[in-house]
N, C-alpha and C positions, 0 to 999 in steps of 0.2 A: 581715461582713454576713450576716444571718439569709436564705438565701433556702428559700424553698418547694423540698419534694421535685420532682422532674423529675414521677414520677408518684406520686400520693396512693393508699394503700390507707385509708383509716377506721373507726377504732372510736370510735365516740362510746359514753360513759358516761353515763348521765341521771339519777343523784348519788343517789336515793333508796336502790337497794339497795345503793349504798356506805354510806348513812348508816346505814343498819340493820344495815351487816356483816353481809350474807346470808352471802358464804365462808365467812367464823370463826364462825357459828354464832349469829350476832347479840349476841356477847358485847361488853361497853364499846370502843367503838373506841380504837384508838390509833395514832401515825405511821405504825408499823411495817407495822398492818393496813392505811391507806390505800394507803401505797405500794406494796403488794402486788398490787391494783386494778393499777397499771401495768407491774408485774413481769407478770402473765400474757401482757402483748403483746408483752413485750422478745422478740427472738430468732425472732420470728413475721415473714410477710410488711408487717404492718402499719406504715404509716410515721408516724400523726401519731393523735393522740390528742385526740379532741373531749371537752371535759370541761362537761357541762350544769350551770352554776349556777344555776336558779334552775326552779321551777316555777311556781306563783301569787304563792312567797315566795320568798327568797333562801336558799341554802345556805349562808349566815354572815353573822356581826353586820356591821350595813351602819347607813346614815345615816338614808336615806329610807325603811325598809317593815324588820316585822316578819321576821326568821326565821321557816325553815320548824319547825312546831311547836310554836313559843312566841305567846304570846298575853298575854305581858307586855308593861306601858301599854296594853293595847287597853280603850279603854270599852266594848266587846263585851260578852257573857256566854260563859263557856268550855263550849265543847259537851263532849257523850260522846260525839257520832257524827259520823264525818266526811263530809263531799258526796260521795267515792270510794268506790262500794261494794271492804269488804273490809279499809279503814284505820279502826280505830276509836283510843280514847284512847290505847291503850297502844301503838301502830306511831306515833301522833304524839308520842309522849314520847319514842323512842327517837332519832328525829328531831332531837327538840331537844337531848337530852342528848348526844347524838352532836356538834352543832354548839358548847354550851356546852363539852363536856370537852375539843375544841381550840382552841377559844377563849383556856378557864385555862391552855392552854400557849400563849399566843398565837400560833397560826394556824388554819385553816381547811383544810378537805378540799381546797378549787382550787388555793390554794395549795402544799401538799405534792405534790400530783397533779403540778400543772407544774413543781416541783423535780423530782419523780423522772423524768418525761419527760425534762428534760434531761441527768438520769444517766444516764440510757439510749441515749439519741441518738433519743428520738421528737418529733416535732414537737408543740412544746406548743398546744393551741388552747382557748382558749372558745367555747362555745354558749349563745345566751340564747334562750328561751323566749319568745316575743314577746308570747301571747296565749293562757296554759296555759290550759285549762278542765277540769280534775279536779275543781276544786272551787267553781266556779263556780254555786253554786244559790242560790238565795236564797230557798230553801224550810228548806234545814239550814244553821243559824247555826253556824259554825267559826271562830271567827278565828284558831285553831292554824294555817289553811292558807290563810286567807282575808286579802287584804292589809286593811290598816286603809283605803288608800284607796279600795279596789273597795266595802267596807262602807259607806267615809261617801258612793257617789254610785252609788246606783240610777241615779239619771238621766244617768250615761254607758254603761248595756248598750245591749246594740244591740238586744234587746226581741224581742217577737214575732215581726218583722220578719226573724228571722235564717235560716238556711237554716237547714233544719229538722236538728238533732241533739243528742248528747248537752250538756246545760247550754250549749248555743248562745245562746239568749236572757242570758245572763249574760255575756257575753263582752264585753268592751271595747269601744266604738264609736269607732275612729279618726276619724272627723269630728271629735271636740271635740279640739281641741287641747291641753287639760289633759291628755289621758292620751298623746298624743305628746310634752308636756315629763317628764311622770312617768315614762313611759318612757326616753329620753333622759338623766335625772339618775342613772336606775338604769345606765344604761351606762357614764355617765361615770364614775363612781364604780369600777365593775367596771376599765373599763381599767387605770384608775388605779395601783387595787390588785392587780394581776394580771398587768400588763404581759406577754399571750400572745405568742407567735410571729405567731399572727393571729387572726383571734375570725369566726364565725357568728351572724347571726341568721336562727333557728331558724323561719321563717314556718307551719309544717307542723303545730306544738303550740300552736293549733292554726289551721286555715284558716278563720277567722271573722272578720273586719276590722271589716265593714259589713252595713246591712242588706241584702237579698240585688238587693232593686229597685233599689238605688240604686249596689251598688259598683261597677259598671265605671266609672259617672262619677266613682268616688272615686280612679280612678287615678294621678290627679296629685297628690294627697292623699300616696297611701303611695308616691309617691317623691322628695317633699318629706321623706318620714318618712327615709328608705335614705341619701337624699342626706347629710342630719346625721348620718343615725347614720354613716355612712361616714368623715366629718370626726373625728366624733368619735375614733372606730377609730384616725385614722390623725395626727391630733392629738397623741394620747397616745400617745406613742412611748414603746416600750419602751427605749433604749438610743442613744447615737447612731450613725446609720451602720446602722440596722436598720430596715427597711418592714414595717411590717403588714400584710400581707394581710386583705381584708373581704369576705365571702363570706356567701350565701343558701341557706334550703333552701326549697324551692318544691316544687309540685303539678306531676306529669309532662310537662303538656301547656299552652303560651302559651295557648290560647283556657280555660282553666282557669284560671288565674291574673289574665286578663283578668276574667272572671265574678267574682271572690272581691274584685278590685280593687288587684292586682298589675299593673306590666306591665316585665317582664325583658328588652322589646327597648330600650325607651329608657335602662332601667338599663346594657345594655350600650352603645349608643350614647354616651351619655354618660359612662363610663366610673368606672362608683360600685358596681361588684363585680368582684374577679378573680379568684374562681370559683362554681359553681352548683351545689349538690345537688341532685335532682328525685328524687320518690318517691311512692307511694300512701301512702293513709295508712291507719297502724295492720294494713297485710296484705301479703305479701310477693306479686309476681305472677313469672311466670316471664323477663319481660324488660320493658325499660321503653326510651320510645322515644328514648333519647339523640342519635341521627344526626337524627331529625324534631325533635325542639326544637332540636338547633342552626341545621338550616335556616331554623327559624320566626323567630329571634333574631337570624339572619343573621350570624352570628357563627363563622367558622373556628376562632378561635385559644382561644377562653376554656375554662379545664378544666372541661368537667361531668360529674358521678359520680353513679354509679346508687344508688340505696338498698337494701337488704335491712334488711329488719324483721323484725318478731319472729312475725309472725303466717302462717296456713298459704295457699297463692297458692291465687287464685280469679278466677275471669275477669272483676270488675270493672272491673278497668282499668286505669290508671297514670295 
């Protein structure tokens, strides 16, 4: 039986600078290079290895949505410039060639990633991106990163209305329930293929749900959403005799999550995550209040882990 490390140390991966093979110099990828990615952590304090599939699009050939990079079938027009300042054509080709040239050996980056974790003895996990906004604009036509469905329904962003930030207004409005089943198929699909140790959805890329008046009433909404994906998670078993674990990453503070239209005390009341990430977002700060959201949660026993990011701490917040 698969069980979870006693204690989780984490490195999650968030698949772009694998796909460009920053380490090697950004030369053709190959297995060898993927695997490498998880050789850096073998040997480290690190026990489980989060592996991000997917940003606006999927890190390999899938059913439902475009790959990241390609813009093949899309009725779109194929841009030069991408919604991300800094990615222009040629970082999105590398992208897609990257995901085609394991492809024509058939598999995928997640795949090899969670082979070689289990060479190693790290815990293999998936992370899904719930509600990327990199490229989220609908001022710059992309469909290299832009999904085909996000392109055919303007009329699911959450518009004006959203809290004010980058490609906010572009972001997915979970009230329609189309983009909670389009959601949903993309996971189902993921497990499927993938059959992790346990799998993360990633709330924090990015914290946009609803529009801003309206989400704390949408709470019950997006735990109708957790509740499934949860099932889903734990449905799709990887093996028999083996439990998934289904876990969240979240904003530092319950009354933050509350506001966004989260609410992680009835999630754990009910018992549909067993474990929590909490973090700022996009900036690392010098602590974060792990003891005060458990109290808030009321929850002794559930493991929740701190975040460090990438960015330099500032007394924002958590």
């Amino acid at each position: 039986i698969t069980m979870a490390p006693a204690k989780r140390i984490i490195f999650n991966n968030d698949g772009t600078f694998l796909l460009a093979n920053v380490i090697h110099g950004e030369r053709p990828i190959t297995r060898d290079d993927v695997r490498a990615y998880v050789d850096l952590m073998a040997g480290t304090p690190v026990t489980s290895y989060f592996m991000c599939t997917c940003s606006s699009t999927p890190y390999y050939h899938n059913r439902h949505e475009r790959y990241i990079g390609s813009a093949d079938g899309s009725k779109y027009s194929v841009g030069t410039k991408s919604p991300h300042a800094g990615e222009d054509a040629n970082v999105l080709a590398k992208y897609k060639h990257a995901v085609d040239r394991l492809h024509a050996e058939g598999t995928d980056a997640v795949s090899i990633i969670l082979e070689r974790c289990r060479e190693v003895g790290l815990e293999a996990v998936t992370s899904m991106r719930v509600n990327d906004l990199h490229f989220s604009d609908r001022a710059v036509l992309c469909p290299q990163v832009q999904p085909e469905f996000w392109l055919d329904h303007p009329e699911y962003d959450v518009g004006p209305g959203a809290i004010p930030g980058w490609h906010s207004a572009g972001a997915f409005n979970f009230e329609h329930a189309a983009v909670r089943e389009y959601k949903q198929a993309l996971l189902q699909e993921m497990m499927a293929r993938f059959r992790p140790d346990a799998h993360e959805m990633d709330l924090m890329r990015f914290p946009v749900y609803f529009p801003a008046a309206t989400a704390r009433a949408c709470c019950p909404i997006m735990t109708d959403f957790i509740r499934k994906c949860r099932d889903i998670v734990r449905k799709t078993e990887p093996t028999a005799g083996r439990t998934r674990q289904f876990g969240v990453r979240l904003p530092a503070s319950v009354e933050r999550c509350k506001a966004i239209g989260f609410d992680p005390q009835t999630w754990v009341e009910e018992g549909l995550v067993d474990f929590i990430t909490i973090s700022a977002f996009f900036y690392d700060v010098p602590s974060l209040p792990v003891e005060q959201f458990r109290r808030d949660i009321g929850s002794p026993d559930i493991p929740i882990y701190a975040n460090l990011d990438h960015g330099v701490a500032e007394p924002r917040g958590g």
